[in-house]
Each structure stands twice: as structure tokens, then as C-alpha cells.
Backbone as CSV, one residue per row, in Angstrom:
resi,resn,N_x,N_y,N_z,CA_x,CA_y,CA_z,C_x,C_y,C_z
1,UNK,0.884,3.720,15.113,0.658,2.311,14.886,0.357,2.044,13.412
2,UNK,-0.568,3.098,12.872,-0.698,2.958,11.402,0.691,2.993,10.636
3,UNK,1.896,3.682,10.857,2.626,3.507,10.176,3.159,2.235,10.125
4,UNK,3.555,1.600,11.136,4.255,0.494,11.356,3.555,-0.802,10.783
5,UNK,2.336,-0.751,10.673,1.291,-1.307,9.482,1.536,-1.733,8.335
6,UNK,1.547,-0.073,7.669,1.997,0.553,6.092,3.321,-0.108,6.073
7,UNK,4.178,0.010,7.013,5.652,-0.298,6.659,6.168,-2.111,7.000
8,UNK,5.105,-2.538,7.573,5.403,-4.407,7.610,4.436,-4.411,6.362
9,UNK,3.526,-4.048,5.479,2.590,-4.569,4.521,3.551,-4.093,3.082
10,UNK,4.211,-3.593,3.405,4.884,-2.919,2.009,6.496,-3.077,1.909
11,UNK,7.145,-3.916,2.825,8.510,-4.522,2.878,9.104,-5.039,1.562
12,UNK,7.776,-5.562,0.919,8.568,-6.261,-0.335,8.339,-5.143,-1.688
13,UNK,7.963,-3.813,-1.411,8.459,-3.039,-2.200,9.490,-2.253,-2.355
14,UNK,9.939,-1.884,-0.353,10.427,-0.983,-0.164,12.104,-1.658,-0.144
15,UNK,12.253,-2.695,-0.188,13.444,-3.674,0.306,14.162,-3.774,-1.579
16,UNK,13.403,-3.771,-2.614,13.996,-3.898,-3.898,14.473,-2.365,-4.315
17,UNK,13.704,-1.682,-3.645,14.309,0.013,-4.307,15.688,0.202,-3.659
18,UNK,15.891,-0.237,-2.206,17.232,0.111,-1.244,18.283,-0.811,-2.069
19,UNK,17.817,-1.952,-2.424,19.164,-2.832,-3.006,19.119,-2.613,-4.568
20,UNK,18.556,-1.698,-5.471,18.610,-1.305,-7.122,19.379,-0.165,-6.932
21,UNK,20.757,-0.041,-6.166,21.627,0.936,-6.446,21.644,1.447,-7.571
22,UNK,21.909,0.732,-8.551,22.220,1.362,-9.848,21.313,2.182,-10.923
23,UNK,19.898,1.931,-10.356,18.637,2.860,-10.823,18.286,3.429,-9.799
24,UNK,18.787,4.651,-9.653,17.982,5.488,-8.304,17.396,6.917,-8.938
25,UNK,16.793,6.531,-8.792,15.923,7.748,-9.646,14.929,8.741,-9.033
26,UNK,14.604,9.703,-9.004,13.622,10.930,-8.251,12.545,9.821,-7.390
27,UNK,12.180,9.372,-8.092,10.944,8.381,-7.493,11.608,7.583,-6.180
28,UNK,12.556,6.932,-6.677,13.280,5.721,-5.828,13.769,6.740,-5.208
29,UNK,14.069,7.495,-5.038,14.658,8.789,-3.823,13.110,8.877,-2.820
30,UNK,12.387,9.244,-3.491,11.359,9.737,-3.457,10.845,8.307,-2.185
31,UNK,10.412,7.760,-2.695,10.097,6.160,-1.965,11.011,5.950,-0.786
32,UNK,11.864,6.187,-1.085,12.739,5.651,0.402,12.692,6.899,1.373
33,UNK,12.686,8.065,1.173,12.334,8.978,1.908,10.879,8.598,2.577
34,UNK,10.173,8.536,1.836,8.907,8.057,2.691,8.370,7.073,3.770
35,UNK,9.571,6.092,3.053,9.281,4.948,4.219,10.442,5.067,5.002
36,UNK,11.744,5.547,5.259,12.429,6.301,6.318,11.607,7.189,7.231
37,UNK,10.584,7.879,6.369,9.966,8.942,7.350,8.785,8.482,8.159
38,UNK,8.527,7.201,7.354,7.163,5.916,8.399,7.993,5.765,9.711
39,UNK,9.443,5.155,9.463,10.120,4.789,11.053,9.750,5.644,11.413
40,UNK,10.706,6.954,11.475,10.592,7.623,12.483,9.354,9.217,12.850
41,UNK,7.949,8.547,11.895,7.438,9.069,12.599,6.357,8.179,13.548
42,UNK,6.732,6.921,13.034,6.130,5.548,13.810,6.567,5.689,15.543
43,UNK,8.062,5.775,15.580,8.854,5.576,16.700,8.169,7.272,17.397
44,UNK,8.576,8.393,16.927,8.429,9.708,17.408,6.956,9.737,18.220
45,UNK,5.514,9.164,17.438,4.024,9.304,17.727,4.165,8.218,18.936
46,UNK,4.760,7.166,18.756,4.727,6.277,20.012,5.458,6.925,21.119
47,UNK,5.765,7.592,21.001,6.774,8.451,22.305,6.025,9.653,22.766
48,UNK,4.712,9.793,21.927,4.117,11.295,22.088,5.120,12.685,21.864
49,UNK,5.614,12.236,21.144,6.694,13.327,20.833,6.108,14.572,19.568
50,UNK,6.278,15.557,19.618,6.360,16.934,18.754,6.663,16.536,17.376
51,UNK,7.990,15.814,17.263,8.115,15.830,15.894,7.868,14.910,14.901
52,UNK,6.951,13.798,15.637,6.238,12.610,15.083,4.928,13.692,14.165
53,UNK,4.682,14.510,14.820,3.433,15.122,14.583,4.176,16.043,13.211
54,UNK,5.076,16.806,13.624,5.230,17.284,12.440,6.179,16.573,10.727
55,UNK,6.972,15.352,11.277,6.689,14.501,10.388,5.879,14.048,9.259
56,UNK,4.616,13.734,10.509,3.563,13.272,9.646,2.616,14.802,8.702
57,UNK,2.857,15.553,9.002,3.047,16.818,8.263,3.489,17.251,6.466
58,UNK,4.850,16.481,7.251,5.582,16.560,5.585,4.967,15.146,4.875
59,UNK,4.916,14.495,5.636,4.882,13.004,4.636,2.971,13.287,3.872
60,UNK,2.194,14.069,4.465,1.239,13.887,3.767,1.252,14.179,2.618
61,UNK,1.772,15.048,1.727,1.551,15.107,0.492,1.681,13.824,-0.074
62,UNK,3.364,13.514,0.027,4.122,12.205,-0.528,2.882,11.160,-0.553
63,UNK,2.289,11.223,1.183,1.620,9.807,1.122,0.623,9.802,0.196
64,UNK,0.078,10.890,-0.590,-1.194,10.768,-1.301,-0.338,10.753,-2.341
65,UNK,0.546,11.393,-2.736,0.880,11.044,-4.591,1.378,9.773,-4.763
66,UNK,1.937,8.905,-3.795,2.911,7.947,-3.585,1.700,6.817,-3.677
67,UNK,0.073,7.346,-3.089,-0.680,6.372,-2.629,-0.147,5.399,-1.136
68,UNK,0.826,5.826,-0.478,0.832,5.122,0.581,0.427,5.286,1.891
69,UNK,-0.900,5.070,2.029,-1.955,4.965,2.817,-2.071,4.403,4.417
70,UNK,-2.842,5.289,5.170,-1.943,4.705,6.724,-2.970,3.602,6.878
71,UNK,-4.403,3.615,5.632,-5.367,2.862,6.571,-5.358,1.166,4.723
72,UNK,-4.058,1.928,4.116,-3.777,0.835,2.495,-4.249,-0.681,3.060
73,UNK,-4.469,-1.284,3.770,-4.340,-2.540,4.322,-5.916,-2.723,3.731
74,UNK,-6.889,-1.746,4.126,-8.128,-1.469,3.383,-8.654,-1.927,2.464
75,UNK,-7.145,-2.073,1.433,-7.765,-2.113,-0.249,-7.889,-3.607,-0.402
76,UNK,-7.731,-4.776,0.558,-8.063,-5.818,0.600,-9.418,-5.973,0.695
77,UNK,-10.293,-5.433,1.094,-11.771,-5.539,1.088,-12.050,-5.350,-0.359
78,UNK,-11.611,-4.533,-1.763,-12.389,-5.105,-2.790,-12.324,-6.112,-3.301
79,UNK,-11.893,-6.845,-2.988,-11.658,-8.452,-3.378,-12.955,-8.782,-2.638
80,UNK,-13.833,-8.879,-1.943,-15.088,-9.261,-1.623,-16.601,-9.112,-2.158
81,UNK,-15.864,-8.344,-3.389,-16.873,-7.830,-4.277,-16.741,-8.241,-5.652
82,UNK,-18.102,-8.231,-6.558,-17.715,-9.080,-7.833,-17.229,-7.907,-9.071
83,UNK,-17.709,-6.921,-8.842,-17.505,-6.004,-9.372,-15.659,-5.363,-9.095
84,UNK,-14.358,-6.126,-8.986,-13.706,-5.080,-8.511,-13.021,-4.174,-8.289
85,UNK,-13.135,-3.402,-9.870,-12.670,-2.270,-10.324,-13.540,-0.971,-9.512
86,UNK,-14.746,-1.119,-9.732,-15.699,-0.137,-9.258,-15.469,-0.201,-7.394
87,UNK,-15.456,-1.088,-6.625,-15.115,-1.132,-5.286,-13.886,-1.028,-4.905
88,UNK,-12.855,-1.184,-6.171,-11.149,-0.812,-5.878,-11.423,1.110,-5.609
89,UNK,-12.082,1.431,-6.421,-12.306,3.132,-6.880,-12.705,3.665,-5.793
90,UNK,-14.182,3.114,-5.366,-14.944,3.275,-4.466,-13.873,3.407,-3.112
91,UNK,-13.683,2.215,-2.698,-12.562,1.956,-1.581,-10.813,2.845,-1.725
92,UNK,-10.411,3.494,-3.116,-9.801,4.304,-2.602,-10.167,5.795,-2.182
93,UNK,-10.862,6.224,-3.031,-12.169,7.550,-2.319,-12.159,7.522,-1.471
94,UNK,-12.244,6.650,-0.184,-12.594,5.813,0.987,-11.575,6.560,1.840
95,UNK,-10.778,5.927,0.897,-8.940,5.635,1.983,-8.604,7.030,1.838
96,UNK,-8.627,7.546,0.646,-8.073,9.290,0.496,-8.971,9.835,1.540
97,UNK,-9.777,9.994,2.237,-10.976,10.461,3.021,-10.520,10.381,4.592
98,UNK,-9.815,9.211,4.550,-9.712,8.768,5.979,-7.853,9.371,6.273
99,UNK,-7.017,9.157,5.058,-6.182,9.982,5.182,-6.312,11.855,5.965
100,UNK,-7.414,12.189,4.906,-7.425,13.828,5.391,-7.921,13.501,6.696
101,UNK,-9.159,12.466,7.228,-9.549,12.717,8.612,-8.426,12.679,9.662
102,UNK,-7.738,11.425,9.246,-6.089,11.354,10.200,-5.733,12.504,10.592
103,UNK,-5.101,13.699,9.083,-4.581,14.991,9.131,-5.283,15.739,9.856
104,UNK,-6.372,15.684,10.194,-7.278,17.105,10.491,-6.885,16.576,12.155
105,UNK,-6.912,15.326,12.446,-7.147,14.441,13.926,-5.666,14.909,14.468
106,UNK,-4.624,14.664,13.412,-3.083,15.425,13.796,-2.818,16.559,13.886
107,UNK,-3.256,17.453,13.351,-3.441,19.209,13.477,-4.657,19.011,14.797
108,UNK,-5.984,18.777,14.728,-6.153,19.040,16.675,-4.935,18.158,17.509
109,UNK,-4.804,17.172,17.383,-4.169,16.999,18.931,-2.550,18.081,18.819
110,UNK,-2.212,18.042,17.707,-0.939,19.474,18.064,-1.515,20.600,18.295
111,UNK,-2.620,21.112,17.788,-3.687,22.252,18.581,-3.685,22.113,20.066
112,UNK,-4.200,20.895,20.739,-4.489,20.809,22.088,-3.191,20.302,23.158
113,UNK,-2.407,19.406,22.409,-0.962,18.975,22.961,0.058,19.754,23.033
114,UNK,0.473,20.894,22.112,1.590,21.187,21.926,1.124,22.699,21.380
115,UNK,0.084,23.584,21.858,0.130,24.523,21.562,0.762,25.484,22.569
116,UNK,1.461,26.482,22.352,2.315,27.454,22.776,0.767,27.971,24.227
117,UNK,0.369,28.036,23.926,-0.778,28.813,25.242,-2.026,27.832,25.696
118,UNK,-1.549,27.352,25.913,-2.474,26.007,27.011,-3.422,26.510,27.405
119,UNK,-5.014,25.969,27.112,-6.296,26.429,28.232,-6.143,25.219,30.128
């Protein structure tokens, strides 16, 4: 569900890189791979499927260098603060945090779902 989030909140980035044919560059490779890999690991996790899980596997690096965040919707809360450079900072610390908890939450349930020797 988080992906499908990330990927309706970020349409109007991901929609100018697919139509700039003529600058495609490591990055813009880079970017559209990522949000190709939101569908279908959006569609795969909603199906309880194996390879949603390992999907979201590969995409973690990307999602942290890329900054594209399953819980990014987040970074709207420093705007509630007067300070909001220091609560932009604060609040991504935050989000990088809740990323690894995701990962650790996706490695157990493929631990307990999909391990080769079932208790």
C-alpha cells in the first residue's frame, strides 16, 4: 500500500523523466526503474506473493539514494514547524529509520512466510 502512495504522490516527477526522451541519462534510467519497480512490487505484496518481497529487496538501496521513501508523504509535517530546515532534517532521520524498520518487518515476514522449513 505504501508503494502505491509513493507512486500517486510523485506522478508529477516520474511522468516528465518517461516523456524527456532525448535526455536519458544513468539517473533518468535510474528513476524509472524505481518507480516501475513501485508497480510491481505494489501489485506482487498485494497478492502476498514471493517476489513482491524480494523486489522490495532490490529497490532498497535505490530507495535511500533516490530518497524515495515508502513513508515520503511524512515530509509534509515540517511545514508545521517554524524552524523548517531543522524539522525537514529531523523528519528525514525519521523517515530513513522507518525505511530500515519496513526492511527488517520484510526480511521477518519472508523468514516466517516463505521460509524453505516451516515451524
Amino acid at each position: 500500500m505504501l508503494d502505491i502512495i509513493t507512486l500517486i504522490r510523485s506522478y508529477k516527477f516520474f511522468i516528465p523523466q518517461v516523456l524527456n526522451w532525448t535526455a536519458f541519462s544513468l539517473i533518468s534510467v535510474c528513476y524509472i526503474l524505481i518507480y516501475v519497480s513501485l508497480v510491481f512490487s505494489a501489485f506482487f505484496l498485494l497478492k502476498q506473493n514471493k517476489l513482491g518481497l524480494l523486489i522490495t529487496y532490490g529497490q532498497f538501496p535505490l530507495r535511500i539514494a533516490f530518497v524515495i521513501l515508502s513513508f515520503g508523504f511524512l515530509f509534509e509535517l515540517s511545514r508545521l514547524f517554524e524552524k523548517q530546515n531543522q524539522a525537514y532534517i529531523t523528519i528525514f532521520w525519521i523517515l530513513i529509520g522507518l525505511e530500515v524498520l519496513r526492511l527488517v518487518f520484510t526480511i521477518l515476514i519472508h523468514r516466517k512466510y516463505f521460509s524453505k522449513h516451516k515451524n
